[in-house]
Every structure is written in C-alpha cells, then in structure tokens.
Short mmCIF file of the C-alpha atoms (twelve columns), coordinates in Angstrom:
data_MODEL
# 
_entry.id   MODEL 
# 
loop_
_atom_site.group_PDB 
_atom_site.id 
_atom_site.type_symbol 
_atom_site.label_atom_id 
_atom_site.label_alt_id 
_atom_site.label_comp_id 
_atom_site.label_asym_id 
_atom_site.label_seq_id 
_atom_site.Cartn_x 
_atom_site.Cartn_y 
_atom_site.Cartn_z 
_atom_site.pdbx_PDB_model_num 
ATOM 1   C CA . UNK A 1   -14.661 -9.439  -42.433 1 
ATOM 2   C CA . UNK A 2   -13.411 -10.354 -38.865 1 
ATOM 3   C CA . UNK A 3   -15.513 -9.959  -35.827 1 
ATOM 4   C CA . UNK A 4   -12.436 -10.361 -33.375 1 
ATOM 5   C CA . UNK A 5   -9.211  -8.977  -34.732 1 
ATOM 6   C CA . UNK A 6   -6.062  -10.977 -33.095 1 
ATOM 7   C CA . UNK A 7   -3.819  -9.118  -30.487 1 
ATOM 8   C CA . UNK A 8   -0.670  -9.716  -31.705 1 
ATOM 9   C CA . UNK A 9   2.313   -10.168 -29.329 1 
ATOM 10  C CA . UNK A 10  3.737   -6.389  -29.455 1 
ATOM 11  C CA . UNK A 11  -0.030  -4.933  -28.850 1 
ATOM 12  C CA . UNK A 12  -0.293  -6.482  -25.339 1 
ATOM 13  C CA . UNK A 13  0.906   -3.415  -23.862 1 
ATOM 14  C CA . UNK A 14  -1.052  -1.538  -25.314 1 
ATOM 15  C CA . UNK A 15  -4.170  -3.964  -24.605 1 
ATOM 16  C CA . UNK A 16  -3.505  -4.054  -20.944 1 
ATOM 17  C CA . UNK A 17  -3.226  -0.004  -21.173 1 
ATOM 18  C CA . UNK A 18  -6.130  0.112   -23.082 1 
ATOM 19  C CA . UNK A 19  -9.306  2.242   -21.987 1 
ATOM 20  C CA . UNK A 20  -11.114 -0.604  -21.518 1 
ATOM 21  C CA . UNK A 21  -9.138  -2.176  -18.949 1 
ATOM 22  C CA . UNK A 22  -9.212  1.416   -17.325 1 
ATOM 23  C CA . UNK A 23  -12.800 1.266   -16.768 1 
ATOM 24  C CA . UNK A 24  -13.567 -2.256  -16.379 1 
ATOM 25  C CA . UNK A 25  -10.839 -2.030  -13.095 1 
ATOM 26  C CA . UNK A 26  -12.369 0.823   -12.035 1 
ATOM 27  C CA . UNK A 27  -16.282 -0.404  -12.255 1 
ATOM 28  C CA . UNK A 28  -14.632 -3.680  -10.000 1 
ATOM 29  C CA . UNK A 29  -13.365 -1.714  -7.625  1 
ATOM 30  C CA . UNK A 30  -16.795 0.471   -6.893  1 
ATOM 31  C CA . UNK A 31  -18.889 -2.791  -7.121  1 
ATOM 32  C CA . UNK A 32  -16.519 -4.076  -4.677  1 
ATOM 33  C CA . UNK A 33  -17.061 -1.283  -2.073  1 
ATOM 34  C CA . UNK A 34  -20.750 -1.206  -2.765  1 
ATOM 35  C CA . UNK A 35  -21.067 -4.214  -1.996  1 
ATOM 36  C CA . UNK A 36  -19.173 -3.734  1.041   1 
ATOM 37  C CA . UNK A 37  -21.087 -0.717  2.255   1 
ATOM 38  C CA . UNK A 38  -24.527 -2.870  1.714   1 
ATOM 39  C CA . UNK A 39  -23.211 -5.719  3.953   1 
ATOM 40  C CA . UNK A 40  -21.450 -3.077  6.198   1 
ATOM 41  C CA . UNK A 41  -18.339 -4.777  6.604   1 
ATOM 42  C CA . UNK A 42  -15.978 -3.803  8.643   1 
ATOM 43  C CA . UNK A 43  -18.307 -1.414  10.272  1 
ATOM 44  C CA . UNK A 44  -18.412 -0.160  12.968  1 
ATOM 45  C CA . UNK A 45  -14.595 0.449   13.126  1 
ATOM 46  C CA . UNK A 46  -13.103 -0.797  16.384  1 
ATOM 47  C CA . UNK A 47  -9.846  -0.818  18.100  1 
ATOM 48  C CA . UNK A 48  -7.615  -3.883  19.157  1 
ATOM 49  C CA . UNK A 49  -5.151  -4.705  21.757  1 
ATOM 50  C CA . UNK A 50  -2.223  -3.078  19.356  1 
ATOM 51  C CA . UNK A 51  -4.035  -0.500  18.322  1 
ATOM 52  C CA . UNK A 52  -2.582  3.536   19.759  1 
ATOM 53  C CA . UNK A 53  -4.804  5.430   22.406  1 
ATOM 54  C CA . UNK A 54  -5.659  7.994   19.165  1 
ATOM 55  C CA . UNK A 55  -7.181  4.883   16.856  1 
ATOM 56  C CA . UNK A 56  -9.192  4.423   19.772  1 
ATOM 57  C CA . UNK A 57  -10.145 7.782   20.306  1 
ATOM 58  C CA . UNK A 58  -11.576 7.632   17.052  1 
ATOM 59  C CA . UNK A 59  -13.082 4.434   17.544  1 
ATOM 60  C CA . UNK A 60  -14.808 5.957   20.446  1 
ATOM 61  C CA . UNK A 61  -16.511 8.796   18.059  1 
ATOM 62  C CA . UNK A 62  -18.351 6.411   16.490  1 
ATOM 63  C CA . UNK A 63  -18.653 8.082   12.874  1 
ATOM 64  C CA . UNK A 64  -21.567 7.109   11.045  1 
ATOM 65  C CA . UNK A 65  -21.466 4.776   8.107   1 
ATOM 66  C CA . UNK A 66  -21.468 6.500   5.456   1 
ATOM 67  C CA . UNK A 67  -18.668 9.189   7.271   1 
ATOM 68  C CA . UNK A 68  -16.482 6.260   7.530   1 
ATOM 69  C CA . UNK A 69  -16.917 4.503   4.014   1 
ATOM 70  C CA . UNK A 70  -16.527 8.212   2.236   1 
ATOM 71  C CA . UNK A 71  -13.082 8.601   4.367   1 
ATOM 72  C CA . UNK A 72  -11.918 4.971   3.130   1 
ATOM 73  C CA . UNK A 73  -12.641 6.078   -0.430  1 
ATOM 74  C CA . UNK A 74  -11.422 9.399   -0.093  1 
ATOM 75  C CA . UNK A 75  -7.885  7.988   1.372   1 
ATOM 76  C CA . UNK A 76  -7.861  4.930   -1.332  1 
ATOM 77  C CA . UNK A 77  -8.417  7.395   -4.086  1 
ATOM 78  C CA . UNK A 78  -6.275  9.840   -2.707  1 
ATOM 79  C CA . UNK A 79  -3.254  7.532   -2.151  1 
ATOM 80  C CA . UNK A 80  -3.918  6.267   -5.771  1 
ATOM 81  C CA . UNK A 81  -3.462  9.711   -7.306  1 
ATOM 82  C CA . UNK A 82  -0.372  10.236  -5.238  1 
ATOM 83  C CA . UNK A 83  1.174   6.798   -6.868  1 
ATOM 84  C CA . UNK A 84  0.253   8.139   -10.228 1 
ATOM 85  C CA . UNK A 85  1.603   11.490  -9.653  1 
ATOM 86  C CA . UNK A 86  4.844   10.009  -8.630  1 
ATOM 87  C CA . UNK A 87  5.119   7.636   -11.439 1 
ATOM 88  C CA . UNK A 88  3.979   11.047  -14.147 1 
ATOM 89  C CA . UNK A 89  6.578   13.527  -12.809 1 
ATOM 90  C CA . UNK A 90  9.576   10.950  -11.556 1 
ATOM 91  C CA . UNK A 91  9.160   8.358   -14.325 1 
ATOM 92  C CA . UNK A 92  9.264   5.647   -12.183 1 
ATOM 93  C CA . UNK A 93  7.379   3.108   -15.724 1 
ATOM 94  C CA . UNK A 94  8.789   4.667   -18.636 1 
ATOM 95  C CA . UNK A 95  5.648   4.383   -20.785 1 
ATOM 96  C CA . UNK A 96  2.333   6.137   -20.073 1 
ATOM 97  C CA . UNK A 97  -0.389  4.305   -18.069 1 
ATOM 98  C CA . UNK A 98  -2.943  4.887   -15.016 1 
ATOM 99  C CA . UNK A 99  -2.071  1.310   -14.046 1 
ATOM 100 C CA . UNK A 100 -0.500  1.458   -10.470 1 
ATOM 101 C CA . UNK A 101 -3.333  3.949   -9.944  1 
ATOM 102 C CA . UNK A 102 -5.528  1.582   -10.411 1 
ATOM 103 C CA . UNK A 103 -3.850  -1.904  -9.704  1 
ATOM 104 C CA . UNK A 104 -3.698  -0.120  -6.420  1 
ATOM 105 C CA . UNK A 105 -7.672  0.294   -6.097  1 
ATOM 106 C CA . UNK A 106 -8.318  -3.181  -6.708  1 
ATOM 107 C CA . UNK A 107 -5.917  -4.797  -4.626  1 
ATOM 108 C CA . UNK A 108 -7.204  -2.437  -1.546  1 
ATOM 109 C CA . UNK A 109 -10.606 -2.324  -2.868  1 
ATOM 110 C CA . UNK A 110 -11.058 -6.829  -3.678  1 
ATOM 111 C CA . UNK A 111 -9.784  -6.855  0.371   1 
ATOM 112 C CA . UNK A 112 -12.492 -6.865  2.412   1 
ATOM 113 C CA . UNK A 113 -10.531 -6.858  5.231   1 
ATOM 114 C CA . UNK A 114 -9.536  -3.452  5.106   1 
ATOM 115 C CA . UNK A 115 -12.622 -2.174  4.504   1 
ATOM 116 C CA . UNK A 116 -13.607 0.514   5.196   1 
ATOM 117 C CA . UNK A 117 -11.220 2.451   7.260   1 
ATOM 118 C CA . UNK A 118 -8.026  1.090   9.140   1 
ATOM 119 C CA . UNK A 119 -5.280  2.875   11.202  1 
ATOM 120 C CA . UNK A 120 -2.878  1.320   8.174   1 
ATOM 121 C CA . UNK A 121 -5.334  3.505   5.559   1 
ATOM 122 C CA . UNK A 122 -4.216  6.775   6.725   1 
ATOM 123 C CA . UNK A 123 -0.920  5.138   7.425   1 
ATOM 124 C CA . UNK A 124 -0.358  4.206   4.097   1 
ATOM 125 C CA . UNK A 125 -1.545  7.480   2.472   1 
ATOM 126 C CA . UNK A 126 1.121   9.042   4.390   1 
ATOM 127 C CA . UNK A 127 3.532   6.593   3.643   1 
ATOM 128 C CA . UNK A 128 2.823   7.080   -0.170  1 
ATOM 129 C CA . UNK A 129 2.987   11.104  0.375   1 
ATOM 130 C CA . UNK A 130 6.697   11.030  2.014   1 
ATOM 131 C CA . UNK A 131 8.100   8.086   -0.685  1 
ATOM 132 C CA . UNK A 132 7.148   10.740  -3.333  1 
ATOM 133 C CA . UNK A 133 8.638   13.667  -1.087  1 
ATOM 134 C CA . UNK A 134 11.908  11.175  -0.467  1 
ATOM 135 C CA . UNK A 135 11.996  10.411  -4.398  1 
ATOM 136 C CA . UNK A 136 12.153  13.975  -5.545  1 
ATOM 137 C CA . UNK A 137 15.460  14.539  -3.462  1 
ATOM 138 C CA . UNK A 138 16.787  12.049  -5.899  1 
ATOM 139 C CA . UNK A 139 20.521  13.191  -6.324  1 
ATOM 140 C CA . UNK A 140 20.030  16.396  -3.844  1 
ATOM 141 C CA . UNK A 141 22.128  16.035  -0.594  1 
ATOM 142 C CA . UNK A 142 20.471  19.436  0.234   1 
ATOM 143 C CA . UNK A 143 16.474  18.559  -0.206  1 
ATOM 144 C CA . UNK A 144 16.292  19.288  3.539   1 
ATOM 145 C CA . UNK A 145 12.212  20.238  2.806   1 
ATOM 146 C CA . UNK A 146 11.684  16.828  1.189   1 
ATOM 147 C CA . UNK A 147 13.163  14.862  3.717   1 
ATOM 148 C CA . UNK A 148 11.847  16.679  6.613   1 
ATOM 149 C CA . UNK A 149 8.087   16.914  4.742   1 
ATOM 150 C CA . UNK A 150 8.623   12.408  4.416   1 
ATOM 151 C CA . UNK A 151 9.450   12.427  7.872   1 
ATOM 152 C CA . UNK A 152 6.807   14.561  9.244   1 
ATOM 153 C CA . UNK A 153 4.036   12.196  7.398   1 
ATOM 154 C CA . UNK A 154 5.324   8.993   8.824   1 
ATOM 155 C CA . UNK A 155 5.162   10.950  12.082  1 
ATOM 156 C CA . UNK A 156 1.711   11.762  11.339  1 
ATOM 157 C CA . UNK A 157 0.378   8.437   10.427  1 
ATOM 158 C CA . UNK A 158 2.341   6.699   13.012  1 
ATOM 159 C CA . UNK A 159 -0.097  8.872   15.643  1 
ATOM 160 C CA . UNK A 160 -2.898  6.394   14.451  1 
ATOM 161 C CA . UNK A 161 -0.770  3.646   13.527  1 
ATOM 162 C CA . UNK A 162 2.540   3.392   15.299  1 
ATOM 163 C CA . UNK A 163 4.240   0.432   13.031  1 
ATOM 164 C CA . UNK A 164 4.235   2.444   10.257  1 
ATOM 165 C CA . UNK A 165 8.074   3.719   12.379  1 
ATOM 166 C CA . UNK A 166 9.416   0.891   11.323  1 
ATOM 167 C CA . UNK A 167 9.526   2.234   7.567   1 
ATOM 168 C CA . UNK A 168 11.649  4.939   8.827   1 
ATOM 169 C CA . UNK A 169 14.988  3.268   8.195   1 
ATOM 170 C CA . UNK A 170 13.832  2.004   5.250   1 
ATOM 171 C CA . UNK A 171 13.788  5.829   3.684   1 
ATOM 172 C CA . UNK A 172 16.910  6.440   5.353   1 
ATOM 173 C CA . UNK A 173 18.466  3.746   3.091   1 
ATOM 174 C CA . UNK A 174 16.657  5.118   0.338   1 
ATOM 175 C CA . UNK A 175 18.299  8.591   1.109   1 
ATOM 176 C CA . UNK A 176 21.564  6.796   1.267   1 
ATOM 177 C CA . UNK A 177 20.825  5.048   -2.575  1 
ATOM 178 C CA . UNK A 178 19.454  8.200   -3.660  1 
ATOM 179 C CA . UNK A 179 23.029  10.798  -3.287  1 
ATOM 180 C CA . UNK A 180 20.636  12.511  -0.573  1 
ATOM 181 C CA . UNK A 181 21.942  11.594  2.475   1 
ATOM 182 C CA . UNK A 182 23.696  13.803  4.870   1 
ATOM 183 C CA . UNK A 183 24.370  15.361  7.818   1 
ATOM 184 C CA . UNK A 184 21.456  18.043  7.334   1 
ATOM 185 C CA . UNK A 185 18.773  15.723  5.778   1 
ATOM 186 C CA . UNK A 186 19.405  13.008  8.509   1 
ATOM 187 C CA . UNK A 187 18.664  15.768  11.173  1 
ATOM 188 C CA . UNK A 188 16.034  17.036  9.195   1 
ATOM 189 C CA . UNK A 189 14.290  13.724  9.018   1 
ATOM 190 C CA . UNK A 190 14.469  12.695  12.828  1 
ATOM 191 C CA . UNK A 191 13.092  16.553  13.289  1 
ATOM 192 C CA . UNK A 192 10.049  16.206  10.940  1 
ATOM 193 C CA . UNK A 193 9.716   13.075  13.260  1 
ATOM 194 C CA . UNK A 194 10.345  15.163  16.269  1 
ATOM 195 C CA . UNK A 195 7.676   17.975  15.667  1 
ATOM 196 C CA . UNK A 196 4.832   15.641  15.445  1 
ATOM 197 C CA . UNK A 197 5.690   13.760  18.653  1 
ATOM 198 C CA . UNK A 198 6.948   17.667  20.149  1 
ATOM 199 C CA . UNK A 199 3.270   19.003  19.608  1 
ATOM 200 C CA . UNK A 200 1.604   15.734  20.563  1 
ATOM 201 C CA . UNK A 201 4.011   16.410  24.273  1 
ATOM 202 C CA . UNK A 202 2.607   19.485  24.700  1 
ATOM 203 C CA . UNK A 203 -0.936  18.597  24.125  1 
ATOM 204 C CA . UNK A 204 -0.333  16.120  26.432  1 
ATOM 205 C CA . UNK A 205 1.448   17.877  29.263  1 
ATOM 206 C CA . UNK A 206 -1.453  21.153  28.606  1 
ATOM 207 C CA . UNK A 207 -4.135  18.438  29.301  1 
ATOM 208 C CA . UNK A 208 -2.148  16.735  31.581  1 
ATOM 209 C CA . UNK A 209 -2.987  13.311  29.945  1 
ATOM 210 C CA . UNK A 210 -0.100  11.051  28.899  1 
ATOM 211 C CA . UNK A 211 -2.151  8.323   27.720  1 
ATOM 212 C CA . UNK A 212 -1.555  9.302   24.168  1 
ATOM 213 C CA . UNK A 213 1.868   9.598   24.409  1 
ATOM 214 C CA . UNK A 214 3.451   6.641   26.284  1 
ATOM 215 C CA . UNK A 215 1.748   3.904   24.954  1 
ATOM 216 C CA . UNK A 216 2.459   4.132   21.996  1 
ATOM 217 C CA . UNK A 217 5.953   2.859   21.266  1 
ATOM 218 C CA . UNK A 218 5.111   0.151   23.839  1 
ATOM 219 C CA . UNK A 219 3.433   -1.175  20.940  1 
ATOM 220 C CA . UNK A 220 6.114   -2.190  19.024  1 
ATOM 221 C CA . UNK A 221 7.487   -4.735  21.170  1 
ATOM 222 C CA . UNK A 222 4.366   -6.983  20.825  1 
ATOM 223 C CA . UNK A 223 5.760   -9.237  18.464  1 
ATOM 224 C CA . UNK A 224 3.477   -12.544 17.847  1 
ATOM 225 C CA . UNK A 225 3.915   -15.177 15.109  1 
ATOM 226 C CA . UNK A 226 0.847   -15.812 13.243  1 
ATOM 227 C CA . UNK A 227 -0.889  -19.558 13.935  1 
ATOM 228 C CA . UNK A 228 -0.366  -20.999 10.629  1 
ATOM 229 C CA . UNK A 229 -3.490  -23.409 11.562  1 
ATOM 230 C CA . UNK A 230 -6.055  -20.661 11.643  1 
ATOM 231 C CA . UNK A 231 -5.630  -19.277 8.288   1 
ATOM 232 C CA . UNK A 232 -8.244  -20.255 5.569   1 
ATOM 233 C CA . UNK A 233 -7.431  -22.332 2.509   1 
ATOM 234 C CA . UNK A 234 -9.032  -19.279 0.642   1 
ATOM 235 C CA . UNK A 235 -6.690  -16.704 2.173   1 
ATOM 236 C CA . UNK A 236 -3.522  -19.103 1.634   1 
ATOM 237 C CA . UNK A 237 -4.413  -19.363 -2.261  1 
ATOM 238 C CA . UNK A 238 -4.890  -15.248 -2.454  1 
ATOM 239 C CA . UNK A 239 -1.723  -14.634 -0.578  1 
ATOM 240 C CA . UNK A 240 0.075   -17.369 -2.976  1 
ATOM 241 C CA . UNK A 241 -1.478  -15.360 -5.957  1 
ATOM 242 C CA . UNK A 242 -0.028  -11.979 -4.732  1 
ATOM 243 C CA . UNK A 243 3.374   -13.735 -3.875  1 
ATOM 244 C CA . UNK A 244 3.771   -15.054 -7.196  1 
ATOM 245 C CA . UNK A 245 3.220   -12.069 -8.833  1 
ATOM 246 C CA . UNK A 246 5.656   -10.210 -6.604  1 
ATOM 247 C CA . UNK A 247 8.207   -12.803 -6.979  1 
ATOM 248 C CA . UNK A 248 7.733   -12.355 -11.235 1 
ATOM 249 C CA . UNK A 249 7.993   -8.265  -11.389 1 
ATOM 250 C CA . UNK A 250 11.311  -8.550  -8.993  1 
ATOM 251 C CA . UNK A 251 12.579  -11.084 -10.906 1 
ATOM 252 C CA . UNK A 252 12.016  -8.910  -13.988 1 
ATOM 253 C CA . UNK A 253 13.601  -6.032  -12.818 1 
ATOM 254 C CA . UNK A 254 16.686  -7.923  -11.577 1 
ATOM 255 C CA . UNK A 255 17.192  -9.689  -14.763 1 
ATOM 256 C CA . UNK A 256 16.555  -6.526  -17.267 1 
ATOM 257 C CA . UNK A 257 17.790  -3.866  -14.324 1 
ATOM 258 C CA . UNK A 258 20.003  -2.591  -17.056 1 
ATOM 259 C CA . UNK A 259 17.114  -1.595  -19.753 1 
ATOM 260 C CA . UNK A 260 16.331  1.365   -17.144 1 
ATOM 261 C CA . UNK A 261 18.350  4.027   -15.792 1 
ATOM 262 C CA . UNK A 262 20.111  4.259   -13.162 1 
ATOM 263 C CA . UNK A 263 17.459  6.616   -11.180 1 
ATOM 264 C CA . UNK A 264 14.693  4.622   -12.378 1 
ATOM 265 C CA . UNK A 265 16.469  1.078   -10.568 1 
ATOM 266 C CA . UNK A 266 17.204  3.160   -7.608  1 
ATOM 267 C CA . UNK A 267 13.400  4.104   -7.375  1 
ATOM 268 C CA . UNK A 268 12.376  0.909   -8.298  1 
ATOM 269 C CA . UNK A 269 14.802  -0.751  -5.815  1 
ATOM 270 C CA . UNK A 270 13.624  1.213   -3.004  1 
ATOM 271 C CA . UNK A 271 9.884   0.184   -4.264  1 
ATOM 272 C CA . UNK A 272 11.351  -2.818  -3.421  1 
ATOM 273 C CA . UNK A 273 12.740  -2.273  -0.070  1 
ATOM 274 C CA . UNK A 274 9.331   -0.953  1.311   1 
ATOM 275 C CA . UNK A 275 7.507   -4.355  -0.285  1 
ATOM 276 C CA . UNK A 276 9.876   -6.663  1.534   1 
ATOM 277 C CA . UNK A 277 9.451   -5.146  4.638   1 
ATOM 278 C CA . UNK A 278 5.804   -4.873  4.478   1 
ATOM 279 C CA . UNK A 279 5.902   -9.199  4.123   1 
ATOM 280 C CA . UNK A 280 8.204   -9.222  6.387   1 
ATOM 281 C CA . UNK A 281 6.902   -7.561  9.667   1 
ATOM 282 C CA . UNK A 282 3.259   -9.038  8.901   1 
ATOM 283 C CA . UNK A 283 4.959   -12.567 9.236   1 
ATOM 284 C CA . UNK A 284 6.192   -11.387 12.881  1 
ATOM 285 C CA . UNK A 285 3.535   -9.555  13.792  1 
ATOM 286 C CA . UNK A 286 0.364   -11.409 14.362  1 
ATOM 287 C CA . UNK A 287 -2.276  -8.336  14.938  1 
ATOM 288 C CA . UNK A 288 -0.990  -6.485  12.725  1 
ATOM 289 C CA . UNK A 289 -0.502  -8.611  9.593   1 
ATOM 290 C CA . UNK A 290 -3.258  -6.997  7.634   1 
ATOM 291 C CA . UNK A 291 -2.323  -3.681  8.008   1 
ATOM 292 C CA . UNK A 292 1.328   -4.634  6.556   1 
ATOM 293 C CA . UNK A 293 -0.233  -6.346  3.604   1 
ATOM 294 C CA . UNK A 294 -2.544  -3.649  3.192   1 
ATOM 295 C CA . UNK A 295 0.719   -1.458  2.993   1 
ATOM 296 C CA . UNK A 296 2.531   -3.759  0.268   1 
ATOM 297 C CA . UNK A 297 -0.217  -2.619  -2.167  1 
ATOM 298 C CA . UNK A 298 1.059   -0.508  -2.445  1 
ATOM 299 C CA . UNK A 299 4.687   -1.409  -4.076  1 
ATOM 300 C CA . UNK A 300 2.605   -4.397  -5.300  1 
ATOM 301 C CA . UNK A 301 0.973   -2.163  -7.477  1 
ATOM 302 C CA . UNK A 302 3.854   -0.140  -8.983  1 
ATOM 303 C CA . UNK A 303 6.452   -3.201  -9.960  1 
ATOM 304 C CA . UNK A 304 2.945   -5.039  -11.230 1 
ATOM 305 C CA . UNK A 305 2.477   -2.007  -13.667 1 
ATOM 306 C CA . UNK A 306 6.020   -1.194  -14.670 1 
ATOM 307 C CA . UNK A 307 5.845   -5.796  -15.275 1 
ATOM 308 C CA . UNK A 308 2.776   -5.548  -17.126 1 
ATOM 309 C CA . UNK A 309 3.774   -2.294  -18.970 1 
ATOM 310 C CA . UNK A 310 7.214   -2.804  -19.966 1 
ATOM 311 C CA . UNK A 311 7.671   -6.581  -20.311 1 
ATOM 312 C CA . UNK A 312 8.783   -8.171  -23.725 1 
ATOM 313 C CA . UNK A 313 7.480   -11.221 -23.034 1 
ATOM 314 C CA . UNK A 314 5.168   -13.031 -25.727 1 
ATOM 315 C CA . UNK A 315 1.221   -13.038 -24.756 1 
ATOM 316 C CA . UNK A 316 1.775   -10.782 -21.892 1 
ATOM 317 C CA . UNK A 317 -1.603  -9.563  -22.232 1 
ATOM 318 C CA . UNK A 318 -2.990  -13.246 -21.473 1 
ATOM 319 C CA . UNK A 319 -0.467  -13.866 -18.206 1 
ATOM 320 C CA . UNK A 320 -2.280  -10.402 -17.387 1 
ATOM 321 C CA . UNK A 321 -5.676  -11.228 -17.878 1 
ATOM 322 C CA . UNK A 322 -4.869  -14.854 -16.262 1 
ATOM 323 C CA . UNK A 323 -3.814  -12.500 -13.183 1 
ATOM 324 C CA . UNK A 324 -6.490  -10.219 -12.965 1 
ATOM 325 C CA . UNK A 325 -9.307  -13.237 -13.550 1 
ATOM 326 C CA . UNK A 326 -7.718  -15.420 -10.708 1 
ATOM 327 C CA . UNK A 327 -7.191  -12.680 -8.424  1 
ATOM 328 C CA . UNK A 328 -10.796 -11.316 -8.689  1 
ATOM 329 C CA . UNK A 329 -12.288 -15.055 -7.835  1 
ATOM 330 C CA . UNK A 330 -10.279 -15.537 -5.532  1 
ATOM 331 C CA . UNK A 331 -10.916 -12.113 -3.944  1 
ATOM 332 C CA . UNK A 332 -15.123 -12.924 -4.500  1 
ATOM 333 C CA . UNK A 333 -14.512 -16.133 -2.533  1 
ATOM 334 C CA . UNK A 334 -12.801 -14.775 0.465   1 
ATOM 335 C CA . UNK A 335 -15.086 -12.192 0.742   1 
ATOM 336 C CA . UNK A 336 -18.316 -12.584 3.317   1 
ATOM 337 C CA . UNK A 337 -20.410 -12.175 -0.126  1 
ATOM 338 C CA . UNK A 338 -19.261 -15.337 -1.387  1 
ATOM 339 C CA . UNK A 339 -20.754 -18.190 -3.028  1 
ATOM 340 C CA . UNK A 340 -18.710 -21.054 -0.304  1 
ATOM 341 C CA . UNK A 341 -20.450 -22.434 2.661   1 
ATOM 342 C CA . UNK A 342 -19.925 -20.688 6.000   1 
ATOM 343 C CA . UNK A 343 -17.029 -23.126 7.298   1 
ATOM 344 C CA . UNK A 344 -14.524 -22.157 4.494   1 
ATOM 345 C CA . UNK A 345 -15.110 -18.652 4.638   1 
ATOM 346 C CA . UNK A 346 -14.734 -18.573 8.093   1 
ATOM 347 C CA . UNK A 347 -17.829 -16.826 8.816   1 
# 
C-alpha cells in the first residue's frame, strides 16, 4: 500500500484548490498578524508629510491597540470577501476557488509594513468595492448607480488617502472597454466624486475650517523618486519575487487570452490596468510607495489565482508551492521578527 499517492499533472489544480491549502494560508496569515500585534508593529499609527489633514485627524485620536489591529483585520477581511464576491457572481476565474480571497490575505498579511492600519487600507477596500460596482455595468451604457456608487468610494477613500484619484481614469477606461461609457455614466462618475468633496465643503465652510479641504490635492504634486541605495537586499529579493510572478500570470493571459471570453479578458484586462498603475506611481512616488504596492495586492492576487487555477502547465502545483515557500521566507526575513542580524533588516 502507498503512504504518499503521486499528484499527477491534471490534479494540480485541484491540489492548489484543495482544503488544505485553504487552511494552511489562512493559519499563515493569523500567525502573521499575531505576531505583529505582540511586537506592535506599526503601532501607534502616525501621519507623514503626504499624508491628508483627515489621516491625521485620526492619527491624532490615538485608538488603542487592539481598536486599530481589529480595524486592519476587519478591512483585510472585508476587502478579501469583496474580491471573492466579485470573482463568484462576475466569473472573473472560471473554476471554483477561495484563492484571490486568500492570496490576497497573505500578501497584505506577510507585509509588515502595512500593518496594522494605513490610509491605503481603507483606500484599497474602497477601491475593491467600486471595481466590483464598475464590473457589474459590464455591457450597460445606462448603469448610472454603478458608476456613480465606484465613484463615490474612490471619493471616500481618497478623504484619507488622496492618491487613490489617480485610479479614477483608470475606471474610466475600464467604462470605455466595458460598452458602459457615456454621456450619463461619465457625469455620474465625476458626481459620485463631487458629493463626497460637496459635503466635505460644507463641513468645512459650517466650521469655517478649510484645512481639510485644500490640502489635499496639493498632495499630488509631491512627486519624489525613490533612492535606489536605501532599499534592503531583503526587500529587493521580495519585490523581484512578486514581479516575477506578475510578469508570469500576464504573460499567461496574453498568450491564452482567447481560452476566455470576451467579458472575462475585458475584466481581466482592466485587473491589469489597475496593477500597472499601482507599480507604476510607487516608482514616482517616494512616500507613498507602500501604499501603491499595498494596492497591487490586490490585482496581484486575482491574475495569481485565475494562473494558478486555470493553467495547463505540467507540475503547476510545484511552481505553486515553489511560490508560496519562497515568498513566505522571504516575507519572515524582512519582517522585524526575523532570524538576520539588525544591519540587513534595517532595524
């Protein structure tokens, strides 16, 4: 009798969506913030020189620990649930899995750096809300609601993290890929944009305090490159890992675009879309680089799955757990629980 039966090269699938890669993600990912709420990293949350008068406001309330890890879970798990919600009703991965839910959790959750509450983690829960509000008006010039419902949530998260406009003509774009873009939905998106900043105006002028108001956009003209020199070995090899597997599920979907349909490439081109332009603004802008890789998790997360879920390649379950094994050390390494001395860590 055999002890260990063989996974054989069509049953890697089915390995990778197996229940116990479900769990053994999901234990990671707790151990992970655990861990991070015994060392009580990132805490006490703080503001920065780019960061909007609201982010500090918050700052300034000092929330305890424990408020402030529950509100980083909450807003992990909840953006996770959105991702698989989208994927279940839109069929973004035409098989069934919980894997961008929780490919998603560990690459937010093996981060320590945006631990345990960021402007981009409200930022990016709003972001994933109004990609599935902009994805059902697949096809539907008229989804005025949708549209105006994606616009108002970037408007929302933009209060406590104002980059998150630049995403804005991103959607548009999408709209335009989609069949939904018109006259009405266009309007309707700069209004759900409008209402947030119209309320925020009026709070504003009642109080007769503008300091939440006009600073704001000044924010996004503080481009700075990153200095190449003060990033760690450590973070260069994660960041290479990531890349790498970006580079592979893109280069999948190009090459077998036409195995989906033509909704399914749209969505999965638009995925797209919002990934490049998360690597691209965190290249440009210095202070803000985390918080745009923190957002490309999130379309990290989705082509990974549909790649790990769909691909016909031989022993795909072994390039997986290669992935997943790498990406964890690497993540243990750079984290300020490590095993390396001080100086590589950057402690």
């Amino acid at each position: 009798m055999q002890l260990h039966r063989r996974i054989s090269d069509g049953e890697g699938a089915t390995y990778i969506n197996s229940a116990f890669n479900y769990v053994f993600l999901g234990v990671v990912s707790l151990l992970f913030w655990g861990a991070g709420y015994m060392e009580s990293i990132g805490y006490p949350i703080y503001a920065t020189a780019t960061s909007t008068p609201i982010w500090e406001a918050v700052c300034r309330m000092s929330p305890s620990k424990e408020i402030t890890y529950l509100s980083g879970v909450l807003l992990l798990f909840g953006g996770a649930f959105l991702i698989h919600q989208a994927n279940y009703m839109l069929i973004i991965i035409r098989k069934k899995t919980y894997l961008p839910f929780l490919l998603y959790i560990i690459f937010i959750s093996s981060s320590t750096v945006f631990f345990p509450l960021t402007p981009a983690s409200v930022g990016i829960f709003c972001l994933i809300f109004a990609m599935s509000q902009t994805l059902s008006t697949y096809n539907n010039p008229r989804g005025i609601l949708g549209i105006y419902n994606a616009a108002l949530l970037i408007g929302i998260g933009s209060l406590l993290w104002i980059h998150i406009l630049w995403f804005v003509p991103v959607f548009w774009w999408g709209m335009y890929s989609f069949k939904s873009l018109s006259l009405r939905t266009l309007l309707a998106s700069l209004i759900g944009l409008g209402t947030v900043y119209w309320f925020l105006l009026g709070w504003c002028v009642f109080t007769d305090d503008y300091r939440y108001f006009l600073p704001s956009f000044t924010l996004l003209g503080k481009i700075a490159l990153p200095h190449l020199s003060e990033i760690r070995l450590i973070d260069w090899l994660h960041l290479l890992c990531l890349l790498i597997l970006a580079l592979a599920t893109v280069l999948h979907i190009i090459v077998n675009e036409y195995e989906e349909n033509i909704r399914t490439r749209h969505f999965l081109f638009f995925i797209i879309a919002i990934g490049l332009v998360s690597f691209g603004f965190a290249i440009i802008y210095e202070q803000e680089a985390e918080k745009f890789l923190q957002v490309s998790c999130m379309p990290l997360a989705i082509l990974a799955a549909h790649f790990f879920s769909t691909s016909r390649m031989k022993r795909i379950h072994w390039m997986y757990i290669f992935f997943i094994s790498l990406f964890l050390l690497l993540s243990i390494l750079r984290s300020s629980w490590g095993f390396l001395p001080p100086d590589i860590w950057g402690d």
